[in-house]
PyMOL Python script that loads the backbone (N, CA, C, O; Angstrom):
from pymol import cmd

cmd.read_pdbstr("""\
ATOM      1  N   UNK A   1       9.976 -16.069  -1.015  1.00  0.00           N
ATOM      2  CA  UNK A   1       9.116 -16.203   0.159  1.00  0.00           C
ATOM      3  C   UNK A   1       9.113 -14.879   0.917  1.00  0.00           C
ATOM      4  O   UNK A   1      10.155 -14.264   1.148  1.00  0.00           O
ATOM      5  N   UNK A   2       7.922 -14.468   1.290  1.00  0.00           N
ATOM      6  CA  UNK A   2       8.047 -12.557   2.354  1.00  0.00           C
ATOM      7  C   UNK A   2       8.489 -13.721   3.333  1.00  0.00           C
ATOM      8  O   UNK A   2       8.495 -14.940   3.505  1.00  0.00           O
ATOM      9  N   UNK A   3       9.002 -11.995   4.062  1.00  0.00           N
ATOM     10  CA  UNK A   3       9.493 -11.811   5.136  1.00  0.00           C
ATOM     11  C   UNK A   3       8.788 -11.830   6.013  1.00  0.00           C
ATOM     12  O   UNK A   3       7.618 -11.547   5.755  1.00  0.00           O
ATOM     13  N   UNK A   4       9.226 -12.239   7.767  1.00  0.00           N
ATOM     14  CA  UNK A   4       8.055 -11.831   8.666  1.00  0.00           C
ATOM     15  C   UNK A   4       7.154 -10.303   8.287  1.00  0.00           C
ATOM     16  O   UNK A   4       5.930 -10.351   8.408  1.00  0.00           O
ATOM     17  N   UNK A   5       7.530  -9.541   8.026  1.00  0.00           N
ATOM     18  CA  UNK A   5       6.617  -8.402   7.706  1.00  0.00           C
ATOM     19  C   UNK A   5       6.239  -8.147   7.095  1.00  0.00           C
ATOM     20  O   UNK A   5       5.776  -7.015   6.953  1.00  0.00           O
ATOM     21  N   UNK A   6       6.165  -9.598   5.868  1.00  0.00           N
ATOM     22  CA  UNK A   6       5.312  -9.361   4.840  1.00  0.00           C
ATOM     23  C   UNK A   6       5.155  -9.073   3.466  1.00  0.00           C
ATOM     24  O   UNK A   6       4.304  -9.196   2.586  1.00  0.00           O
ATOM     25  N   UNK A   7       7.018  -8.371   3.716  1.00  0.00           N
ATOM     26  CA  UNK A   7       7.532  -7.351   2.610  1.00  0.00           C
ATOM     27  C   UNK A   7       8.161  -9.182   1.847  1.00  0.00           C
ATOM     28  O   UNK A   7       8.022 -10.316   2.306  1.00  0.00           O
ATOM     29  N   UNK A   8       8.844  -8.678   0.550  1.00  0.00           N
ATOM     30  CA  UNK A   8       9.354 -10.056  -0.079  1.00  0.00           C
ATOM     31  C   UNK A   8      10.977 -10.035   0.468  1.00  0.00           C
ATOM     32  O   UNK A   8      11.531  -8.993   0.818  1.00  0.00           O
ATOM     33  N   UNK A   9      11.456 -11.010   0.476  1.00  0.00           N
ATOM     34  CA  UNK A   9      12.356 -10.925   0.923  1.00  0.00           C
ATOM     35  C   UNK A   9      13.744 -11.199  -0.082  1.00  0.00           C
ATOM     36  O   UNK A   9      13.588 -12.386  -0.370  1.00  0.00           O
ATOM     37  N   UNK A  10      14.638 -10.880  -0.567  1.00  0.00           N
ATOM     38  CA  UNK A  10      15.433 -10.595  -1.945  1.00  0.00           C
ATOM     39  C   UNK A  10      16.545 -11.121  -1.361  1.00  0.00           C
ATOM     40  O   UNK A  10      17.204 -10.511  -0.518  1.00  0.00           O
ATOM     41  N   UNK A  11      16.836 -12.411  -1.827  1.00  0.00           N
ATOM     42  CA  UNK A  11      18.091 -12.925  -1.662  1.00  0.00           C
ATOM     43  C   UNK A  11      19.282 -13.056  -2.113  1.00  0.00           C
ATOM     44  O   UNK A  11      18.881 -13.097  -3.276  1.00  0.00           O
ATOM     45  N   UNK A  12      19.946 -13.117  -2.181  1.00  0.00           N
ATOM     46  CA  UNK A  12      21.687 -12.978  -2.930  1.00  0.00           C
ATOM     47  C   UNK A  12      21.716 -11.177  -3.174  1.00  0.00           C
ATOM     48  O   UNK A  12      22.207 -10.977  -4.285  1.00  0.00           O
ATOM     49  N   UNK A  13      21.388  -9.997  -2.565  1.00  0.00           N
ATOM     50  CA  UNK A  13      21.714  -9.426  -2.957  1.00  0.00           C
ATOM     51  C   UNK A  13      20.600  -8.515  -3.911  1.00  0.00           C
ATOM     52  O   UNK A  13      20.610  -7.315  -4.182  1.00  0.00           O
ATOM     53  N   UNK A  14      19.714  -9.520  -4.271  1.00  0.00           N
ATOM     54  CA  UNK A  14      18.934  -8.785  -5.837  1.00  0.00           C
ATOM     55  C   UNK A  14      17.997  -7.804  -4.930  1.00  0.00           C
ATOM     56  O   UNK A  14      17.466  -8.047  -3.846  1.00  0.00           O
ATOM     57  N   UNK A  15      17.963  -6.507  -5.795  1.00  0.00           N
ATOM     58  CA  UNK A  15      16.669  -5.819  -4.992  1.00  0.00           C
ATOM     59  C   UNK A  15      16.025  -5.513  -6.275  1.00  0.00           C
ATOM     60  O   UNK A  15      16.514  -5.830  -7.359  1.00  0.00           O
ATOM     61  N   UNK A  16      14.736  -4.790  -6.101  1.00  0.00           N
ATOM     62  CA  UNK A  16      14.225  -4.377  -7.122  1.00  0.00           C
ATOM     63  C   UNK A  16      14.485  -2.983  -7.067  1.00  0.00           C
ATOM     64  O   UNK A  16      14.836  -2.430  -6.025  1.00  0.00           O
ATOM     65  N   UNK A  17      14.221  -1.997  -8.868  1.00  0.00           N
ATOM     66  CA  UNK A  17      14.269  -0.935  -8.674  1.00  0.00           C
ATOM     67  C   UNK A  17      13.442  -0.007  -7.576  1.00  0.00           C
ATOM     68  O   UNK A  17      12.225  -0.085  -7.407  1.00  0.00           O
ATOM     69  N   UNK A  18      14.336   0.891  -6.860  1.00  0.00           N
ATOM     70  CA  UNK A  18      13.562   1.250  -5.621  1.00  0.00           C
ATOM     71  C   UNK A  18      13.182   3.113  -6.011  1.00  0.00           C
ATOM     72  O   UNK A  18      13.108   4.054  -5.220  1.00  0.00           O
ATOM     73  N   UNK A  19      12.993   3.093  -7.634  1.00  0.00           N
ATOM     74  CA  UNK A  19      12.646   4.274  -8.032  1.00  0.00           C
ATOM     75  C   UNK A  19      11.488   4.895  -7.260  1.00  0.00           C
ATOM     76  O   UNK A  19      11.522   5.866  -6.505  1.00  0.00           O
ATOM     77  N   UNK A  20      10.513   4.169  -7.590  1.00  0.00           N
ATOM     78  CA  UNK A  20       9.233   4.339  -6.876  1.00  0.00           C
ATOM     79  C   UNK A  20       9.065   3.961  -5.960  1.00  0.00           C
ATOM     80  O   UNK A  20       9.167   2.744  -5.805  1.00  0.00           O
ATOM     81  N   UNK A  21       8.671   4.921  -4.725  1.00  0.00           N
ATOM     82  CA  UNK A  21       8.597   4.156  -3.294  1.00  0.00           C
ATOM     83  C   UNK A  21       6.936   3.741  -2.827  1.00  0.00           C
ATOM     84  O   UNK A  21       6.137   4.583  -2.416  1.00  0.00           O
ATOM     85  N   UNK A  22       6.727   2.759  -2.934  1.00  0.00           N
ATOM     86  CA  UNK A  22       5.061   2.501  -2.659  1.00  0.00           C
ATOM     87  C   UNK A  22       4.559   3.313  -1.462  1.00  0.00           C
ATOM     88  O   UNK A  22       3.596   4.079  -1.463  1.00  0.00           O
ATOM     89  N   UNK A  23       5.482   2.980  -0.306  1.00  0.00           N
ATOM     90  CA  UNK A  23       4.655   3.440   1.032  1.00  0.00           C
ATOM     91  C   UNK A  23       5.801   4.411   1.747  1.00  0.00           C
ATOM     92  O   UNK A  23       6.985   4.248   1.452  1.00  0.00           O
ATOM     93  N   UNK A  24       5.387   5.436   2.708  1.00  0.00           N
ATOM     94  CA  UNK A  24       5.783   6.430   2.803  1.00  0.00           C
ATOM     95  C   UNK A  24       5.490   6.636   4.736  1.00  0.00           C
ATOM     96  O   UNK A  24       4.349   6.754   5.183  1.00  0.00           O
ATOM     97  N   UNK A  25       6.794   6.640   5.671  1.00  0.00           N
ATOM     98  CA  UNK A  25       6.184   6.872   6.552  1.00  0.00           C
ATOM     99  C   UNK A  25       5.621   8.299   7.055  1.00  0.00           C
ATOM    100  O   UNK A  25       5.842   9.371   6.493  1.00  0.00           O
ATOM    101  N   UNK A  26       4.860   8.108   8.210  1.00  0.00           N
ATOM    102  CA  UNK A  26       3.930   9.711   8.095  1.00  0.00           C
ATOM    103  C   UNK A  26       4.484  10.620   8.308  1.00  0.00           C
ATOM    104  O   UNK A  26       4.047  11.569   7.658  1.00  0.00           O
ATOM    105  N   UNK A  27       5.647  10.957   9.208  1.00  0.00           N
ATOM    106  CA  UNK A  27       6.710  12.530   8.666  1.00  0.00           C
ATOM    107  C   UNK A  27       7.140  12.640   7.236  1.00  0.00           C
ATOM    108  O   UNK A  27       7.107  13.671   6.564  1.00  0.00           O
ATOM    109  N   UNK A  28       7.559  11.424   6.837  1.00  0.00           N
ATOM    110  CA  UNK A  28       8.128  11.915   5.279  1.00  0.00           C
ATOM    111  C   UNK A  28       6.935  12.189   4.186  1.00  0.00           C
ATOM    112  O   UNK A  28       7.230  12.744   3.128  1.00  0.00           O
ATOM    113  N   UNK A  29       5.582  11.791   4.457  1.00  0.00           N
ATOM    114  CA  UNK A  29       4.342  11.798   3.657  1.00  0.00           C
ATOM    115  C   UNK A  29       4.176  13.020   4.045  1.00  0.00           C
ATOM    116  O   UNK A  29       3.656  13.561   3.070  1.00  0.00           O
ATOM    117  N   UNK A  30       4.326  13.996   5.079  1.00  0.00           N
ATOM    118  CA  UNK A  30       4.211  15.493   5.136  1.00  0.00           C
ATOM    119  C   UNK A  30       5.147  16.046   4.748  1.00  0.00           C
ATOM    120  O   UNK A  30       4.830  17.120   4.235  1.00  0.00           O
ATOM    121  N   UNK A  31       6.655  15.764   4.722  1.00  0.00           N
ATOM    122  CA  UNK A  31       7.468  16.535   4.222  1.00  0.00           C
ATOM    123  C   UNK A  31       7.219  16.360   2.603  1.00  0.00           C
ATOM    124  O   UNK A  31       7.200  17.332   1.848  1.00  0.00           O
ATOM    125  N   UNK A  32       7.104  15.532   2.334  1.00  0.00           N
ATOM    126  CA  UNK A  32       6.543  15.313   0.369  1.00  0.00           C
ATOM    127  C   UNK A  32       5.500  16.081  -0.207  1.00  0.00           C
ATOM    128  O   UNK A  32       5.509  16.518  -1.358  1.00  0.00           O
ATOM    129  N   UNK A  33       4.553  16.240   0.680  1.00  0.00           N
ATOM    130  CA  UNK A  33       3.008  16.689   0.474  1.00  0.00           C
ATOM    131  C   UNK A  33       3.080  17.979   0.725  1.00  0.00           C
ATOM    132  O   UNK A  33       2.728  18.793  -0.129  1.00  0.00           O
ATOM    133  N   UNK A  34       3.517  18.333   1.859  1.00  0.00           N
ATOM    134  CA  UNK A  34       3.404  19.883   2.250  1.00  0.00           C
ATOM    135  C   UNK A  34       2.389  19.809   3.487  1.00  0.00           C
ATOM    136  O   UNK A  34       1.812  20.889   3.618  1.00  0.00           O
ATOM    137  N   UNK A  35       2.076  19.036   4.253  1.00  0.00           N
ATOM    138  CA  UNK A  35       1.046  18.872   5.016  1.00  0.00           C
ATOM    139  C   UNK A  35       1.489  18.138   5.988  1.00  0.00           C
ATOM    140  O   UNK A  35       2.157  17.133   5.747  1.00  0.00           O
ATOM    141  N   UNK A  36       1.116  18.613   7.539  1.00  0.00           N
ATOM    142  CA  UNK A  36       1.808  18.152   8.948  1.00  0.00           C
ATOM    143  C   UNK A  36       1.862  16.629   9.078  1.00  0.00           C
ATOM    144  O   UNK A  36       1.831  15.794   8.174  1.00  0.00           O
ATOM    145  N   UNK A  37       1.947  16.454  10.368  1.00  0.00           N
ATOM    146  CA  UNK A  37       1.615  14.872  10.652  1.00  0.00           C
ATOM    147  C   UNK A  37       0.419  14.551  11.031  1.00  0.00           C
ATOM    148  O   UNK A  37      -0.315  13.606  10.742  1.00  0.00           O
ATOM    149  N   UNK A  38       0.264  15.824  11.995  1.00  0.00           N
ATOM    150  CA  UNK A  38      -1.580  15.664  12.167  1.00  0.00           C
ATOM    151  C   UNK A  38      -2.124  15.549  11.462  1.00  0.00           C
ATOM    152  O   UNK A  38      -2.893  14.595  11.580  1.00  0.00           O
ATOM    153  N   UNK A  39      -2.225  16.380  10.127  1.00  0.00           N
ATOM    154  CA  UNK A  39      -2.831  16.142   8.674  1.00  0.00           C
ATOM    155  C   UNK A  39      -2.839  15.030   8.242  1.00  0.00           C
ATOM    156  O   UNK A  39      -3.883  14.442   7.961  1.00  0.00           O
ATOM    157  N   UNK A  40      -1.770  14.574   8.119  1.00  0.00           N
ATOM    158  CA  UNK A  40      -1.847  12.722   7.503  1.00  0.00           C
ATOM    159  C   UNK A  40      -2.616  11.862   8.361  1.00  0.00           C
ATOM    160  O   UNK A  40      -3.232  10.929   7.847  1.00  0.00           O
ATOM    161  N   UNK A  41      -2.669  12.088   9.829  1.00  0.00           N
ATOM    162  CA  UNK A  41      -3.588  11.412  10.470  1.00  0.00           C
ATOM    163  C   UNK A  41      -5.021  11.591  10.337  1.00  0.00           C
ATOM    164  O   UNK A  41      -5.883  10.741  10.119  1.00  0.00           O
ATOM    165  N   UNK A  42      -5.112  12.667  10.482  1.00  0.00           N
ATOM    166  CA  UNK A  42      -6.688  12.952  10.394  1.00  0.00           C
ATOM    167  C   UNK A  42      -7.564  11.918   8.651  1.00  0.00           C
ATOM    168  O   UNK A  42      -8.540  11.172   8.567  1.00  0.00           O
ATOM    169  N   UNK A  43      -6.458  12.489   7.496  1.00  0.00           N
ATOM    170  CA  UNK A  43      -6.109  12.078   6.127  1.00  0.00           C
ATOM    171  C   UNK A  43      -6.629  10.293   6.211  1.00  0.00           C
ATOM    172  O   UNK A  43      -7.469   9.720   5.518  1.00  0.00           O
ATOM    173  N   UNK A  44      -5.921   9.844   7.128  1.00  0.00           N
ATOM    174  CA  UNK A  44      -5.842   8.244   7.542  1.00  0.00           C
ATOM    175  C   UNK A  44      -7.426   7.921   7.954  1.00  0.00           C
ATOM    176  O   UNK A  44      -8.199   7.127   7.419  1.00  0.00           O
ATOM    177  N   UNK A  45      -7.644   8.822   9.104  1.00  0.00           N
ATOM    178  CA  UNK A  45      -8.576   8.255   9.898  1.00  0.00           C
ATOM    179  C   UNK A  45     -10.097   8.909   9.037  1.00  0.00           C
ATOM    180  O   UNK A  45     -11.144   8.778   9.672  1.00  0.00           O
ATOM    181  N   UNK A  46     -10.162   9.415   7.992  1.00  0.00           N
ATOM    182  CA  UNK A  46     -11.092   9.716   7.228  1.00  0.00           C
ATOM    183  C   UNK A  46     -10.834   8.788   6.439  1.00  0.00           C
ATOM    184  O   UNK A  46     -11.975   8.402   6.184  1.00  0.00           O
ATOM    185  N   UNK A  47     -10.064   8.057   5.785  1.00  0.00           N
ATOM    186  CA  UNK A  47     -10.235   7.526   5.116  1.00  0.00           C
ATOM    187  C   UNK A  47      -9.417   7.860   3.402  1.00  0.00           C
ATOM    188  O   UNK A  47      -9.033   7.174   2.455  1.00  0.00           O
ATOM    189  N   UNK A  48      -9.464   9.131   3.713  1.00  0.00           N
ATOM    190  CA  UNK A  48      -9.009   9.960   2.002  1.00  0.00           C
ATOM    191  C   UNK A  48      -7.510   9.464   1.693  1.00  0.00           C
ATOM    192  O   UNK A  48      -6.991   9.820   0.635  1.00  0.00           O
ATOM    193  N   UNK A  49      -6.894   8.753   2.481  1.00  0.00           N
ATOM    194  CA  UNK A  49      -5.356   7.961   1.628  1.00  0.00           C
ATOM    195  C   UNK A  49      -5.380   6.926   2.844  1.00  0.00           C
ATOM    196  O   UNK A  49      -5.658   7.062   4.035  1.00  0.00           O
ATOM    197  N   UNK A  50      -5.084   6.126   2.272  1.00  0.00           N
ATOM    198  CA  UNK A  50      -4.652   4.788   2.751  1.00  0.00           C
ATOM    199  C   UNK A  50      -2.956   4.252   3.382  1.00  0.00           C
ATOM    200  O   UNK A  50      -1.859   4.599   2.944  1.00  0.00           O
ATOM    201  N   UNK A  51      -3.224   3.442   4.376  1.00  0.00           N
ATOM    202  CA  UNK A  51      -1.745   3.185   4.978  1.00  0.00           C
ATOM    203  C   UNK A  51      -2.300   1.585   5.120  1.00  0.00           C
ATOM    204  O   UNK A  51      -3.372   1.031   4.874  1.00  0.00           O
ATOM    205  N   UNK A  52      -0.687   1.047   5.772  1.00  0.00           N
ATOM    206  CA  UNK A  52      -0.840  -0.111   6.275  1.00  0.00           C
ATOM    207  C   UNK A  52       0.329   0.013   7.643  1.00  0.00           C
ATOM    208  O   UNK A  52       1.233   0.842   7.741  1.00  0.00           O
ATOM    209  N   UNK A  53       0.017  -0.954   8.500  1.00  0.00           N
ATOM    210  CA  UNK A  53       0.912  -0.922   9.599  1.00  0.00           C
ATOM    211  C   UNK A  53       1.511  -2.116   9.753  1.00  0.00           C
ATOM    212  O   UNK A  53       1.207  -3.307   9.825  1.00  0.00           O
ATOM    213  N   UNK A  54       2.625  -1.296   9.788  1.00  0.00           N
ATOM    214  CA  UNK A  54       4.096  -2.703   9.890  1.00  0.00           C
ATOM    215  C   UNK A  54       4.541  -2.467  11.455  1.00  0.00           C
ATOM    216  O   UNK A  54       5.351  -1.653  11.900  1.00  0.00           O
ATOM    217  N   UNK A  55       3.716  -3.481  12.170  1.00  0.00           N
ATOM    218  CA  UNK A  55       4.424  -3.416  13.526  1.00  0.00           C
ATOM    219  C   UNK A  55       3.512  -1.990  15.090  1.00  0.00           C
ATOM    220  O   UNK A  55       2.435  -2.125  15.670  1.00  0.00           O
ATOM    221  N   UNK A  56       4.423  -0.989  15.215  1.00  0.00           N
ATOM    222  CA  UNK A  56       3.539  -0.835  15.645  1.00  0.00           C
ATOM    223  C   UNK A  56       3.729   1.073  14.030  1.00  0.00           C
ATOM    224  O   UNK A  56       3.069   2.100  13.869  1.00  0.00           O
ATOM    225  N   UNK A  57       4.350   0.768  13.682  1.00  0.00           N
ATOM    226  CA  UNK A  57       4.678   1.830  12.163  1.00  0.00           C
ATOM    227  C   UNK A  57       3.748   2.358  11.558  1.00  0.00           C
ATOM    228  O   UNK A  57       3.229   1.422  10.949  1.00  0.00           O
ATOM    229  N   UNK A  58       3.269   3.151  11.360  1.00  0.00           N
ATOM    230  CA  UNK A  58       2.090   3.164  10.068  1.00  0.00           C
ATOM    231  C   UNK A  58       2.810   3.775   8.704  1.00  0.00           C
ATOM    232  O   UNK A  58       3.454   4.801   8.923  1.00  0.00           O
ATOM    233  N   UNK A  59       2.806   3.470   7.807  1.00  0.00           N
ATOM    234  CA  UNK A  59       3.012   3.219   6.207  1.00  0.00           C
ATOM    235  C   UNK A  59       2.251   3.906   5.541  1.00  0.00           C
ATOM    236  O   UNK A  59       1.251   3.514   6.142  1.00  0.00           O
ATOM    237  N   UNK A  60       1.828   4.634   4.775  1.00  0.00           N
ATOM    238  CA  UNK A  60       0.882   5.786   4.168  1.00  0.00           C
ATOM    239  C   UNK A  60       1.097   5.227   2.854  1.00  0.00           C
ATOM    240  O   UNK A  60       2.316   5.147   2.702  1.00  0.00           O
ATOM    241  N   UNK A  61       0.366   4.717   1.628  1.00  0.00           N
ATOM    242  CA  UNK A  61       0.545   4.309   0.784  1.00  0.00           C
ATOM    243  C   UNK A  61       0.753   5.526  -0.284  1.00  0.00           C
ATOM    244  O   UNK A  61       0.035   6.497  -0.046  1.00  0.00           O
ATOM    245  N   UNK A  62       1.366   5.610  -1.099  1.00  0.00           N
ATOM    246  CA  UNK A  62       2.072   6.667  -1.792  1.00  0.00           C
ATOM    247  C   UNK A  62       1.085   7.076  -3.120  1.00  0.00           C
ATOM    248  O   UNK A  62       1.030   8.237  -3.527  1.00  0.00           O
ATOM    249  N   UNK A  63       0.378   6.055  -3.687  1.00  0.00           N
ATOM    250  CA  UNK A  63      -0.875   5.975  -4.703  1.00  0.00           C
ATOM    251  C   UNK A  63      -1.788   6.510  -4.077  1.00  0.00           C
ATOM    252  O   UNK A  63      -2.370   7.362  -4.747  1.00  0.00           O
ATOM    253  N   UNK A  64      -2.209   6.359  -2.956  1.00  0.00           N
ATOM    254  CA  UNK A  64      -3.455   7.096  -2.297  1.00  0.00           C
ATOM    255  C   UNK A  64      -3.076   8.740  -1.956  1.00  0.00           C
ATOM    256  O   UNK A  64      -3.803   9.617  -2.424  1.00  0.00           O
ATOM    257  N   UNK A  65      -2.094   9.031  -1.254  1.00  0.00           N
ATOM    258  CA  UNK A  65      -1.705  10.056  -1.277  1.00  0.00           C
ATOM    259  C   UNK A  65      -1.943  11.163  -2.496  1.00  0.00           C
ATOM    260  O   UNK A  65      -2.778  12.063  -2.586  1.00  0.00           O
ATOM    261  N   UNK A  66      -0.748  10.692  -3.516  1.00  0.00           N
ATOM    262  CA  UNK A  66      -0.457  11.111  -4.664  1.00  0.00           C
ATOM    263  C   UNK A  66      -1.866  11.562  -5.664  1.00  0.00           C
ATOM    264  O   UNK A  66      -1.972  12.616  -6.291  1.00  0.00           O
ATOM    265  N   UNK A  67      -2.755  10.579  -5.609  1.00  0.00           N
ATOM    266  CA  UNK A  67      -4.306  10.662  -5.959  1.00  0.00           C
ATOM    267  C   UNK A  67      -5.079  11.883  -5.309  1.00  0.00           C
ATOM    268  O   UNK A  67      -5.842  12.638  -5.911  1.00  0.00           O
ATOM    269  N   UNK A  68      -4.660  11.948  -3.647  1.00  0.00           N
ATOM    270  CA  UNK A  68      -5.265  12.620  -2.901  1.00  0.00           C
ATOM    271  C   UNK A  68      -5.075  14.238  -3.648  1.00  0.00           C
ATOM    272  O   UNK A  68      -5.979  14.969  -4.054  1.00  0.00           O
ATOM    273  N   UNK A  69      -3.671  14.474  -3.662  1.00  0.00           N
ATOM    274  CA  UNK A  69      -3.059  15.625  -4.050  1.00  0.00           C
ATOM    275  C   UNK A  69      -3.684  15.931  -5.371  1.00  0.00           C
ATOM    276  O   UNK A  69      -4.424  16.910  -5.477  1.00  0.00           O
ATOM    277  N   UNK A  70      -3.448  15.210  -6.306  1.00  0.00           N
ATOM    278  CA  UNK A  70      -3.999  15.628  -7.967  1.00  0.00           C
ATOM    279  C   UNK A  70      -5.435  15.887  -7.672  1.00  0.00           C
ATOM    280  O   UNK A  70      -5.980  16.401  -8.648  1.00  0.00           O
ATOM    281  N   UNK A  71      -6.095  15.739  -6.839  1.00  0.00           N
ATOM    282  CA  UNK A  71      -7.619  15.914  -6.961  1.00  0.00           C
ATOM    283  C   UNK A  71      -8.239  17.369  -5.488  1.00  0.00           C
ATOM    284  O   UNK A  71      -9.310  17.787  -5.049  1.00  0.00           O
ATOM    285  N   UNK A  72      -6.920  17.595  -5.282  1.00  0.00           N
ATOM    286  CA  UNK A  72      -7.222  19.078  -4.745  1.00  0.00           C
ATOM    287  C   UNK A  72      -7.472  20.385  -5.684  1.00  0.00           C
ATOM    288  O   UNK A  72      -6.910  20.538  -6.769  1.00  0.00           O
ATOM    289  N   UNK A  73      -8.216  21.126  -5.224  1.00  0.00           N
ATOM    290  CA  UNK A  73      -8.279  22.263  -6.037  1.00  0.00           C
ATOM    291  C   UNK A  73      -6.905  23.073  -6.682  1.00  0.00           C
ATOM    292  O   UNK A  73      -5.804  23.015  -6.134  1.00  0.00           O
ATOM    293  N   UNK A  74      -7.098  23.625  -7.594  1.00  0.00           N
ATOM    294  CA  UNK A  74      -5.874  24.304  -7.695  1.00  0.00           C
ATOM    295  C   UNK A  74      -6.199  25.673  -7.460  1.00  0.00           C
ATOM    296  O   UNK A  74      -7.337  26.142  -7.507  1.00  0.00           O
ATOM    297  N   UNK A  75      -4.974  26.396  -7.163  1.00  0.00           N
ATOM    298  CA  UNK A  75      -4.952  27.982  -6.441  1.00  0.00           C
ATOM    299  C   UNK A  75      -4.998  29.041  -7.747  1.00  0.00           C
ATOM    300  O   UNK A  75      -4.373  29.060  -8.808  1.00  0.00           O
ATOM    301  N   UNK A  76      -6.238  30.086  -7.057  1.00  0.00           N
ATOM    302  CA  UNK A  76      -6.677  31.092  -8.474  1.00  0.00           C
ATOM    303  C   UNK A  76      -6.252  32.026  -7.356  1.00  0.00           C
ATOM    304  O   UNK A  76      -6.626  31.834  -6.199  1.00  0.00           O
ATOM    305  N   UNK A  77      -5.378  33.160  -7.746  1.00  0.00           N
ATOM    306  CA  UNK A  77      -4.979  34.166  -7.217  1.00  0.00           C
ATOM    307  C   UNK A  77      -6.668  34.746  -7.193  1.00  0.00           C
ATOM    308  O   UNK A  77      -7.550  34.182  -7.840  1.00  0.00           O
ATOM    309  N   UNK A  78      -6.920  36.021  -6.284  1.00  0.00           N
ATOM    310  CA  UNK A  78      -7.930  36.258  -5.983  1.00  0.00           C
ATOM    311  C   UNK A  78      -8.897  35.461  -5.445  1.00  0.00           C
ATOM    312  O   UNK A  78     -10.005  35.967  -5.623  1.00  0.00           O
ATOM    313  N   UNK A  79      -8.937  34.385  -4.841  1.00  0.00           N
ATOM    314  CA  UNK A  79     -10.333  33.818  -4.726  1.00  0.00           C
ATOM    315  C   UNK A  79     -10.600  33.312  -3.226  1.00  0.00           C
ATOM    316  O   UNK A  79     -11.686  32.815  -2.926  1.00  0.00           O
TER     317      UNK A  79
END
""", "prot")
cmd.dss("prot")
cmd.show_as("cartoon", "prot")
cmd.util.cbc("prot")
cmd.orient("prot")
């Protein structure tokens, strides 16, 4: 059964592997990315990666991000 917040809630102990982290809050989504906090906001409020809000928290989803990044240009010395 989730938890009030939605998340599932793991009883006796069991967690799942926490290799992969789905959601990312917005200082650590800039320290990962290379890009401020303002950046992730602006990022949010365009639309170009996706979050969810836990509370009054916002959550940056780590697939949207990660997508965001692979589909930036890449750097040509000279240009």
């Amino acid at each position: 059964m989730p938890h009030a917040t939605g998340l599932p809630n793991f009883v006796g102990g069991e967690c799942p592997d926490h290799s992969e982290q789905v959601g990312l809050p917005i200082p650590n989504t800039g320290k990962k990315y290379g890009w401020s906090r303002t950046r992730t906001y602006e990022l949010l409020k365009s639309g170009k990666i996706k979050g969810k809000k836990i509370g009054r928290r916002t959550i940056v989803d780590d697939a949207s991000a990660r997508e965001y990044w692979k589909n930036l240009p890449d750097y040509k010395a000279g240009a």
